[in-house]
Each structure stands twice: as C-alpha cells, then as structure tokens.
N, C-alpha and C positions, 0 to 999 in steps of 0.2 A: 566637557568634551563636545557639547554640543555646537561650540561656536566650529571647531576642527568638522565636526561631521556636516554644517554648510560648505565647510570651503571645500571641499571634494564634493564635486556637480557630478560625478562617471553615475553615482547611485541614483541618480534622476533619469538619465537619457545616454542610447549609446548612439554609435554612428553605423549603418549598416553600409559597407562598403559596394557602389555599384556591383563590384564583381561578382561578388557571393550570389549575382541571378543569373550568372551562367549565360550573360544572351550574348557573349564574342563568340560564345561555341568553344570556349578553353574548358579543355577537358578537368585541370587541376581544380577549377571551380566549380564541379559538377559531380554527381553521383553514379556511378553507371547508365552515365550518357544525359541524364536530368539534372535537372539544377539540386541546389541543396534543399532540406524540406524548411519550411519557413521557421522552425523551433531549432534546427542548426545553425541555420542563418543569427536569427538571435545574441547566437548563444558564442556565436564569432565575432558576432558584433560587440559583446559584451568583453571579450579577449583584448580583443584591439581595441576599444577605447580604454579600457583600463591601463593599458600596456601603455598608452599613449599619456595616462594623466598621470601615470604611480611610475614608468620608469617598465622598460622588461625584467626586472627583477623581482615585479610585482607578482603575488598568487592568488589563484582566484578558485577557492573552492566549493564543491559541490555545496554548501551551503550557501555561502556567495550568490548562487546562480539561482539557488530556489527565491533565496531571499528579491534579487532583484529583479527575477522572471516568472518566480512560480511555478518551474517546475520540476518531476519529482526524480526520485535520484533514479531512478530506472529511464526515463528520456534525458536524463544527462548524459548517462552514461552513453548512452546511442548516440547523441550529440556530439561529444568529446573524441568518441572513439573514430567518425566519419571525419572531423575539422581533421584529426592527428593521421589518420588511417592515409586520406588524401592528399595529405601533405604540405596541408594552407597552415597549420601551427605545427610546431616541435614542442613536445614536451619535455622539462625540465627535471628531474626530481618530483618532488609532491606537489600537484597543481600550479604550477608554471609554465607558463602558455607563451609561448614570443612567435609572430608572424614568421613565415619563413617568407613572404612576399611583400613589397612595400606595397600597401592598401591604400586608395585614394577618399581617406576619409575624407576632405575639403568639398566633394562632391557626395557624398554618401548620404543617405535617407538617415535623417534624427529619428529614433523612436522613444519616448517617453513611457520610462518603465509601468508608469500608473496604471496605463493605457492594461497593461497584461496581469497587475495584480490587483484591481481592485474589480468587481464586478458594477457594473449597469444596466439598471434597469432587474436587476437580479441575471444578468447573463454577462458571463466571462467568456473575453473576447477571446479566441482562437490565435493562434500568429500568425497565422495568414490575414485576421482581421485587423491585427496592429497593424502588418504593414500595411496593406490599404488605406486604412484611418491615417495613417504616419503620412501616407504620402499625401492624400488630400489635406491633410494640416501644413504638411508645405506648402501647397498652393494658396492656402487662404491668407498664411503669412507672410508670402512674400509680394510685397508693398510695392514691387516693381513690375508683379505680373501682369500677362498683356488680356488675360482675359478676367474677367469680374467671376466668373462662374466655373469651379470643376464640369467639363462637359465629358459626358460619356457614358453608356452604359454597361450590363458583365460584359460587353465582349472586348472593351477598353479594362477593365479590372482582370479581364482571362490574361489579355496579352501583358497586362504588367507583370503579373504574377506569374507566368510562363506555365498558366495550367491548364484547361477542358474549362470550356464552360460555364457545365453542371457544378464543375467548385467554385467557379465567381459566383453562381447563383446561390449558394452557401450560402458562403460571404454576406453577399448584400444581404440580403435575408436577415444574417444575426446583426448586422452594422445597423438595422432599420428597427428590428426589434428592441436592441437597446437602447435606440433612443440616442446615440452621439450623431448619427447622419440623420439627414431629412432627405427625398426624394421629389422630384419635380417634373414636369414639361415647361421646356423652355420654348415661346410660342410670339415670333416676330420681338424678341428682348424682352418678354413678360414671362413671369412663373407660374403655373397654373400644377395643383396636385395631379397628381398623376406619373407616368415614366412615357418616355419616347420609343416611337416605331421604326424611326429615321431620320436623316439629315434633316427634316424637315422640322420633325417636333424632337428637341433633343431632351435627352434624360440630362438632370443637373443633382449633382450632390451636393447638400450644403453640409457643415460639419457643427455640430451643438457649439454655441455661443460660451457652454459655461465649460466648455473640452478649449476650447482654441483661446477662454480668458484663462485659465490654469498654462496653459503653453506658453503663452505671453508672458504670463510672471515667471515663470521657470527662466525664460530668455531673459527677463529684464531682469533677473537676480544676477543670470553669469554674468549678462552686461556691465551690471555698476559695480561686482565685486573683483572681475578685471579691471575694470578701471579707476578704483581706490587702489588695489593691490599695486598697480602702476606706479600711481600716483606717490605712493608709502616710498617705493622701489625710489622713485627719483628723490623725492623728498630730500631719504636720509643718505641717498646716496650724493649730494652735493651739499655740503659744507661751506659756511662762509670763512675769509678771508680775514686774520687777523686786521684790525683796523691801524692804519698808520696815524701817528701822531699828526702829519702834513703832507702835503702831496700825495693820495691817495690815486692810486691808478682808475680809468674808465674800468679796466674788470672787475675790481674791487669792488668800486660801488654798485653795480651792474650785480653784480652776487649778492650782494648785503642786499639789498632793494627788494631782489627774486626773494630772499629767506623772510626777509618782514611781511612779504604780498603771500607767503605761505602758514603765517601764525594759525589764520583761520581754521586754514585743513590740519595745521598740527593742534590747535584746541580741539578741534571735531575728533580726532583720535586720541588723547591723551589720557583717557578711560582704556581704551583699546588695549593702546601702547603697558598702560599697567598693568593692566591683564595679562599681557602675554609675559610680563618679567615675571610676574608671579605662577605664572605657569611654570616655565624656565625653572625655578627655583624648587619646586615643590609638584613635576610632572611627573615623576614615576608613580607616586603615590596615588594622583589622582588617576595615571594611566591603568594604575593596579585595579583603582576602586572602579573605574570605566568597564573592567574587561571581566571583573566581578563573577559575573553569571554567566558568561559566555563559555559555551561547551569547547570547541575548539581550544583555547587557550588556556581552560584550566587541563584538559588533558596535558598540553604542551611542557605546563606547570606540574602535575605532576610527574612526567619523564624527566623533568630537572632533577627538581628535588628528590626520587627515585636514585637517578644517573649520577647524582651529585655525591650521596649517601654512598654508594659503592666504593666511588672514587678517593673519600677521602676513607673507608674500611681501607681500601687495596694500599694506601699512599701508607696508613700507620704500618700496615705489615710488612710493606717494604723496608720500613724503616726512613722514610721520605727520599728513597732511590726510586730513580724511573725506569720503569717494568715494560712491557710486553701490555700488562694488563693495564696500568696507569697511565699510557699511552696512548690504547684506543679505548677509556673509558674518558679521558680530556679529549678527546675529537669527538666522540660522540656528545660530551658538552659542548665543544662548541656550535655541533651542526643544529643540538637544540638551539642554540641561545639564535643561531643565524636564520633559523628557523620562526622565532618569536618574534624576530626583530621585522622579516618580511610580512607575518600576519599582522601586525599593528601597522605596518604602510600600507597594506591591501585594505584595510580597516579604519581607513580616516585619521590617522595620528599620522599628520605632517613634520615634513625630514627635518624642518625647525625646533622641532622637541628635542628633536637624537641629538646628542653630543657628538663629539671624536671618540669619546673612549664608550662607545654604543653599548662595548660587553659590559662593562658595570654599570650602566644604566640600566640593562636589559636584566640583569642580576637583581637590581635593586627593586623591579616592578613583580620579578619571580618570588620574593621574599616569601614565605610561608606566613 
C-alpha cells in the first residue's frame, strides 16, 4: 500500500483558503468579529483539501487531523466545532465535512504538514508560525517573483496575520530560534546581519535552504506524478486501428505511428502496470493486512462482525422471514460496511481498488 499512500499528496500539504483570514470583513469567515485562530484555519484547510482530492464523501477524523497536524483532540474539538458553529463546513454523519462555500483554493497559501509535526531545532512551530513560514516559502518558490528578497519586518507579519504586534514578535522570535528563517538588513541591494529600522535599511527574511529543498521535492513529486498519471490516462485511453491489408487511411497510420512512439513509456510502466493487476486481483487481502493495526478500522470491524452475528441469530429465528428486527439490523450492516468503505478512501486506498459490487469487497477485507 505504500505505492497508493504516495498517490494521495492531501497527507503532505493542504490549501489554506485566502478567505479563512477574514480581511474582506465577511463576517462567515470570522470569529466574533476576528478572524479564525490560525489552528482552525488549519484545520479547514485540511477539510477542503481533502474534500477536493477524496471527493465530499470523504471523512476526516480526529485522528486524521492529529496525524496530519498534530493536534490534540481537545483543540479539534474547538476547531471543528467554530468551522461547523459558523457555518464554512456542514457536517455529515461521523466526521464528514463538505464546504458549504465554494473556496478559492487556486489562490490559497500551500502549507506543508512537516512544517507542524516535526520539530526544529528542538522547537515545534506554532500555526501561526506555519503560516508565516508557508507564506515566505511561496515567495521563495515562486520563479516569477518580482523581488529576489522577502522584505519586511513584524509589522508586515502583524498585517498578514491580522494580529497585534507583540504576536508577530512571537513568531519571528520562534521562526529564528529554529533555525528555518534567517534574519538580515538589506542595505543599497547587500545583506548585512542584523534587522531594519525603516525604508531605508530593511529587514529581509530568508527561509533555510534544506526547508525550501524538501518543498521543491514535495512539488516536483505531485508534478511528474500528474504527469505520468496523464500520460497512463491518454496512453491506454487511445487504442490503435486495426491494420488494413491495402489502402490504409492517413488516420490509421497517424494512430499506429502515435502507439509505436509510445512503446517506451509503455516499457517504463509495464512493472507498474503488473502491479496494479496483481493488486486488482488480491486487494482485499492486502487492504486487510494494510489496515491490520489500525484502531479505527478494527473497531469498525468489530461492529461488523458483532452486527453481522446478531443478524444472522435474528434471521434463524425468524425462520429466514423479514422482521422488524432483521431489517434494521441489515441497515445497520450496511451503514457499517458504507462506513468502512469511506475510511479506506479517506485513508489512501484509491477508487481503483473498489469494485462495483464495493459491498462484497468491503466484506471480504472485514473477514475475521
């Protein structure tokens, strides 16, 4: 499973929607009159991108959220309860989140989850420090910017961040301590240590070289794995033309020509391609032994096999008539089974495994 847990990128980086900082003065995006706190922001962010890569049928649970954020179920809960309370997600049933707003992720701040669960320098960044960092790592990646240098000092980090000050001085403070930022005076286009007093000598942030080479490859993974995945997409999706005995049409050859100029990339996958039949073939099993240890899903797994047990006591004493009780104890199979089927798409098992008939496959991975 671990080739499926590359191909879902959401678990590296989400999209923090402009809106979520509340600076139009739309109240829906705001907290009693403030913006959201930057670990709800997060944590919305973390909503809609998933929603965006898994589908809104996706779930995303409190474990989910620690895992990718780190944090603990008591700031979830504060978190979830502000996104749903104010009205930017509805919730579904059990941890299903679907925007109630169309969010302009295309424009929204990437934050890269490492960023909040790994510590530096032996100090773990705040979320107000991701996005800071988040957003200086845009600037340094983007190849098209007009200036070479983040300029600015807290009082350019207050107004991003829509707070006092005193909490951009936080900020920099732990962003410097750890050791991803470095701090400057920018003096007639030269660096000199130190920070800026004014227009004159300005403060410059640079962001650690070995922070902004890990973002690079993060980028250049989703980059060539969209674009094999394309590439696979067109491939097999254009088929050649029986060959005519004589008179062969320009399309004809034009197609044969395209398939033979494509052998290459089809030898470059032909490993791949076998793998994935052999997944096909023998994926519940593995999905089973994938999800093994996993708390969530063996709960989910025993409510089956539990639910199941009942189901078939109630169905002998019926006599295999349908009851009252045999009735809502097969619905409540199947909210499990519909239930197992969402946590394994929320969980990196792509819709390519699922079959049509999902319930006996989902059955076959429950097996005892």
């Amino acid at each position: 499973m671990a080739e499926a847990t590359e191909k879902q990128l959401n678990n590296k980086f989400s999209v923090v929607p402009p809106e979520f900082f509340g600076k139009d003065s739309s109240a829906r995006f705001q907290s009693g009159g403030k913006r959201l706190t930057a670990s709800t922001m997060l944590t919305g962010a973390l909503f809609s991108t998933r929603e965006n890569v898994l589908g809104n049928g996706c779930k995303t649970s409190y474990t989910d959220i620690k895992n990718e954020l780190g944090y603990a179920r008591a700031t979830t809960a504060r978190n979830v309860e502000k996104l749903t309370h104010s009205g930017i997600f509805n919730r579904f049933g059990q941890s299903q989140y679907t925007a109630v707003y169309t969010l302009d992720t295309k424009h929204g701040l990437p934050v890269y989850h490492f960023l909040r669960t790994e510590t530096f320098n032996g100090v773990r960044l705040s979320s107000n420090d991701v996005l800071v960092l988040s957003n200086l790592i845009r600037h340094y990646t983007n190849d098209e910017r007009k200036q070479k240098y983040f300029i600015g000092g807290e009082s350019r980090v207050a107004s991003f961040l829509g707070c006092v000050e005193s909490t951009a001085h936080g900020v920099v403070n732990r962003l410097l301590k750890s050791g991803v930022i470095q701090r400057f005076v920018l003096i007639d286009g030269k660096l000199s240590q130190g920070k800026g007093i004014n227009g004159v000598y300005q403060t410059v942030y640079i962001v650690n070289d070995e922070i902004l080479k890990r973002v690079r490859d993060i980028r250049k993974t989703i980059s060539k794995q969209k674009s094999e995945q394309e590439a696979l997409r067109k491939l097999f999706s254009e088929k050649p033309e029986p060959a005519a005995s004589s008179n062969k049409s320009r399309k004809s050859r034009g197609v044969l020509e395209k398939w033979r100029r494509a052998t290459n990339l089809l030898d470059q996958w032909q490993s791949t391609l076998a793998y994935m039949q052999n997944k096909a073939e023998n994926s519940a099993e593995a999905i089973a032994k994938q999800f093994a240890n996993d708390f969530a899903f063996n709960q989910l797994k025993r409510d089956y096999i539990s639910t199941n047990s009942k189901y078939i006591k109630a169905v002998m004493q019926s006599g295999g008539q349908s009851t009252t009780e045999t009735d809502e104890l097969k619905k409540k199979l199947d909210v499990i089974l519909s239930d197992v089927l969402n946590y394994l798409q929320a969980h990196n098992v792509p819709k390519t495994y699922i079959p049509d008939d999902w319930r006996a496959f989902v059955r076959e991975i429950l097996k005892p």
